[in-house]
N, C-alpha and C positions, 0 to 999 in steps of 0.2 A: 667565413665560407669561401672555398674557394672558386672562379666563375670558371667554368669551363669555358672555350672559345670554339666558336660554332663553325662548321664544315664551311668554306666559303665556296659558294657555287657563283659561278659569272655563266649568264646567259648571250651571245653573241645574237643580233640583230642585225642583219642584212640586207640593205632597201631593195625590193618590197618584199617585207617579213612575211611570215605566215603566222596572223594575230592568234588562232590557235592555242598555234605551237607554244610561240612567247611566252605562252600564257601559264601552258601545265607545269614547268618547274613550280613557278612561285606559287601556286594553288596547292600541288601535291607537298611541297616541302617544307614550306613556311609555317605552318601547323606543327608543327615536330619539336615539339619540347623535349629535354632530360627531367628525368626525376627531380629535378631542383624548381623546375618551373623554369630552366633556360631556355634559348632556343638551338635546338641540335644545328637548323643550318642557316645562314645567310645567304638570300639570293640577290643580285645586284644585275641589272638589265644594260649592257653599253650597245656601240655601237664603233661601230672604226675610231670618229676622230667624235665623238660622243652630242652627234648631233642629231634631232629627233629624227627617226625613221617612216615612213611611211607602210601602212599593212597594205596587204592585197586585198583587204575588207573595204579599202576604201576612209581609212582614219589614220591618225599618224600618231605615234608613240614618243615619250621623252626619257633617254635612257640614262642612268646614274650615273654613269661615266664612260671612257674610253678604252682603249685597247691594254693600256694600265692597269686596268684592275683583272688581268687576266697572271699578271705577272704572282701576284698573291693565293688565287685564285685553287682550292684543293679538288676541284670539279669542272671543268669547262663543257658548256651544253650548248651545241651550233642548232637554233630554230631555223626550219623551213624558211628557204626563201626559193622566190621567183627571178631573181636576180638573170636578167638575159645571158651576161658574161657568163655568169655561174651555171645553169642548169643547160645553155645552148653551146656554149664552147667550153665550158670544162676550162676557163680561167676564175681565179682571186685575185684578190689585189693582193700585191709583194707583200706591204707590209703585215696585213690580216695574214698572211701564208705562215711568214716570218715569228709573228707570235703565236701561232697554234704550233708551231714546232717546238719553239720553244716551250710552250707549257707542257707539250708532251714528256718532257722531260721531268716533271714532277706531279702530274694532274693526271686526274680520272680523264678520259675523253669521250664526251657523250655528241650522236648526232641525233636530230627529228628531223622523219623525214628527208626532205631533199636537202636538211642540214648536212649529208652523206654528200653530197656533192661537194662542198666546200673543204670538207676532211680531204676527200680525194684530192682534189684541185690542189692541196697542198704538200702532197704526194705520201701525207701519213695513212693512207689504208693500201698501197702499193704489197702485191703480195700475199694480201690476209683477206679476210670474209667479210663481208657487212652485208645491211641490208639498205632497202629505200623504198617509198612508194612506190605501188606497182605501177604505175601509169605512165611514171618517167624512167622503167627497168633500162627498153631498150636506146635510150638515149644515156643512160651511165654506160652502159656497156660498149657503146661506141666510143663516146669519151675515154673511158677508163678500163682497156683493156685486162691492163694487170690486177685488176679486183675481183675476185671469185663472189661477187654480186650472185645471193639467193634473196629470191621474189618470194619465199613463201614463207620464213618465218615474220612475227610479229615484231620481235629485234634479236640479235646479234650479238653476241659478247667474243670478241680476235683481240690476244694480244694486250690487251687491257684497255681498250678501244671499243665503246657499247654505241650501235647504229638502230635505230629503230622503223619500221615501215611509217606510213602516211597517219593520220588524223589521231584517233583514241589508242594507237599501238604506243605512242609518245606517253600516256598515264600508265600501260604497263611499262615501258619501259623505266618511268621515274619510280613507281612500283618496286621493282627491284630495287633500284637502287638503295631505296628504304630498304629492303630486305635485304640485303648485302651489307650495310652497315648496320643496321639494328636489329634484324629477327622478323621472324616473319607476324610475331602476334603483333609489332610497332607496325608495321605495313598490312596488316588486316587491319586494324585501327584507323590507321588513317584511310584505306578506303571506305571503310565501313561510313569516316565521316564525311567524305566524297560520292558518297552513295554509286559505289563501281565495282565493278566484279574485283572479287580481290586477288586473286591469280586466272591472269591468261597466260601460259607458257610466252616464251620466246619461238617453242617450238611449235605454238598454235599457226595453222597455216592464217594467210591475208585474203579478207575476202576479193579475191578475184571475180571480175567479169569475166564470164566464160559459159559455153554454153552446155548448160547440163541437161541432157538428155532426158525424156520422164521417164523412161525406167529403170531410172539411177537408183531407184529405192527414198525411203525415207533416211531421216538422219541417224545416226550412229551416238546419238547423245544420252539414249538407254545404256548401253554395253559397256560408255566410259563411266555411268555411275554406278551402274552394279561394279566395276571394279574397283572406284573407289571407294563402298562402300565393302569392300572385301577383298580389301589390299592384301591379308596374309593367305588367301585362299588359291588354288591353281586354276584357273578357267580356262578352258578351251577355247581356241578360234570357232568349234561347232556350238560351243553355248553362247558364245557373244555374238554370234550371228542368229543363233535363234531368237535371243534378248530383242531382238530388230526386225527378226522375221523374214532376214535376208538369206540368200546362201552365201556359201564362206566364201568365194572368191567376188560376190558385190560386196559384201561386208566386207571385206581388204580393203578392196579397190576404194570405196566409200570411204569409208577410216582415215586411210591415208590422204582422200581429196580434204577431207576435213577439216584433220588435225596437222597434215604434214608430216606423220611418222607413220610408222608400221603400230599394230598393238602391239607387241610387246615392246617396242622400244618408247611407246607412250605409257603400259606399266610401269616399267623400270622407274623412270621418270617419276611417275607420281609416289613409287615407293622409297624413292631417295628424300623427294619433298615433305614427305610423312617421316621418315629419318631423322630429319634436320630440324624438323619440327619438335619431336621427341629429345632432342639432343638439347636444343636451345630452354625447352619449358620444364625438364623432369631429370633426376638425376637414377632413371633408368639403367641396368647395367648394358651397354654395347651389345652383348647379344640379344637380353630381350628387345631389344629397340630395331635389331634388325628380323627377329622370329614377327615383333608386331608390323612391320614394315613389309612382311614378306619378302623380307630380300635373305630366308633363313642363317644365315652364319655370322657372327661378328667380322669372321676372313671376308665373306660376299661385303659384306658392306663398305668395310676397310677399302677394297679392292675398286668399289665403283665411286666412294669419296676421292680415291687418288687421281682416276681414271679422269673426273669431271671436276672436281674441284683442286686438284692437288693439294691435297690436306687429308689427316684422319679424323677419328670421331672425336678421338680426345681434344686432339688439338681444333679443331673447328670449335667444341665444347669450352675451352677453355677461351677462347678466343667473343665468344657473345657475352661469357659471364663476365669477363672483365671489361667489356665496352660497357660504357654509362646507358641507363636504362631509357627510354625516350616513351613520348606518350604524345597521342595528337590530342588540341583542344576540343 
């Protein structure tokens, strides 16, 4: 039998970590077996020069090794930290800089959190999008002008570069990940065995502080399941504001503080993920997958695959069947 060799993720550790953080790779990913009963990924915990780290919980961590194991390394994931240098002047240490560059060169790169900070500091988000908790927005932005830093999604994929906001947006964001390498029914699995919602967009807004008004209305969490429960159908902005009991310009307005997008560009959305879903589990022809999807055309679909994913259906189809099948314990 032959073993398959499992995704190696390295977590980075920066005194004082955010215990958290540290924590949701190996939680969400370690679980992930192949159909052979292997294990899809490898997580390993360092730290600069690989000596135990201290949390902002107040305990201190012992990590597997050092800055080395990043070299190997098919995922790099920077946890939260509190690091003065790091989140107050927008400095890293040379050589921590020096190897996240480096692996950029062959590695997925994941932040948590004010993990965002450290990516910047070593000047690989320069130019492109990320996100980070909202608390510490306007102190990235003074730091790191050249970063088009948005506060509202959950996380971020620039680039090939995945940032994620503050506290449980780090479980969606490892989420994906599982669904970008294995499908989404391997990443409903394993949430399901993590008992966590199994899709919050990227594009779900962060709960902000902020003050909301009381006749903001109620929430708009009717109108998003009446349309997912009726992806191929056309609903008006005046019947999904009725769904709610709002009128159509609270309902907008409300929508968008929620979710972070407009409705129909949070349709679209869910009708691709329904797509993709159809494409990865059933061997469906292309059109009917986009007629059930409501994205009516095989052209429409084709068009919003390229548009978001750069890929088509086939080749995105082609591309899960031939990945090794995974399963969480």
């Amino acid at each position: 039998m032959t073993v398959a060799t499992p995704h190696h993720v390295a977590v980075l550790a920066l005194a004082p970590v955010v215990a958290f953080d540290l924590s949701i790779p190996a939680q969400m990913l370690t679980g992930v077996e192949t159909r052979a009963g292997q294990a899809a990924y490898e997580v390993r915990t360092l730290s600069p020069d690989g000596s135990p780290v201290p949390t902002v919980n107040g305990y201190g961590v012992t990590p597997q090794g050092d800055l080395s194991l990043l070299e190997h390394a098919d995922t790099v994931i920077v946890a939260g930290t509190r690091c003065p240098d790091v989140v107050e002047k927008g400095a890293v240490d040379a050589g921590v800089a020096e190897a996240l560059r480096a692996a950029r060169q062959r590695a997925r790169l994941v932040s948590l959190c004010t993990g965002s900070f450290v990516l910047a500091a070593a000047g690989l988000l320069d130019g492109g999008r990320a996100a980070t908790h909202w608390r510490y927005a306007q102190q990235f932005r003074r730091l790191f002008p050249t970063v088009d830093l948005d506060t509202n999604p959950l996380y971020v994929a620039d680039r090939g570069i995945l940032t994620s906001a503050g506290g449980a947006a780090a479980i969606d964001l490892c989420l994906h990940l599982v669904r970008e390498d294995h499908g989404s029914s391997v990443a409903n699995r394993v949430a399901r065995y993590n008992v966590v919602a199994p899709m919050r967009d990227g594009g779900q807004a962060q709960y902000i502080e902020h003050p909301v008004r009381e006749d903001a209305g109620t929430s708009t969490a009717g109108a998003r399941a009446l349309m997912t429960e009726h992806l191929d159908r056309r609903l008006s902005l005046k019947d999904l504001a009725a769904q709610c009991h709002m009128s159509v310009r609270t309902f907008t307005r409300r929508f968008r503080q929620e979710t972070g997008l407009s409705p129909a560009a949070w349709l679209t959305s869910a009708r691709l993920k329904h797509a993709r879903h159809l494409l990865e589990s059933t061997e469906l022809p292309v059109d009917d997958i986009a007629a059930r999807a409501g994205l009516g055309s095989g052209t429409n679909l084709r068009q919003h695959m390229r548009d978001t994913l750069d890929t088509t259906p086939s080749a995105y189809r082609r591309a899960f069947r031939s990945s090794p099948t995974a399963h969480t314990r």
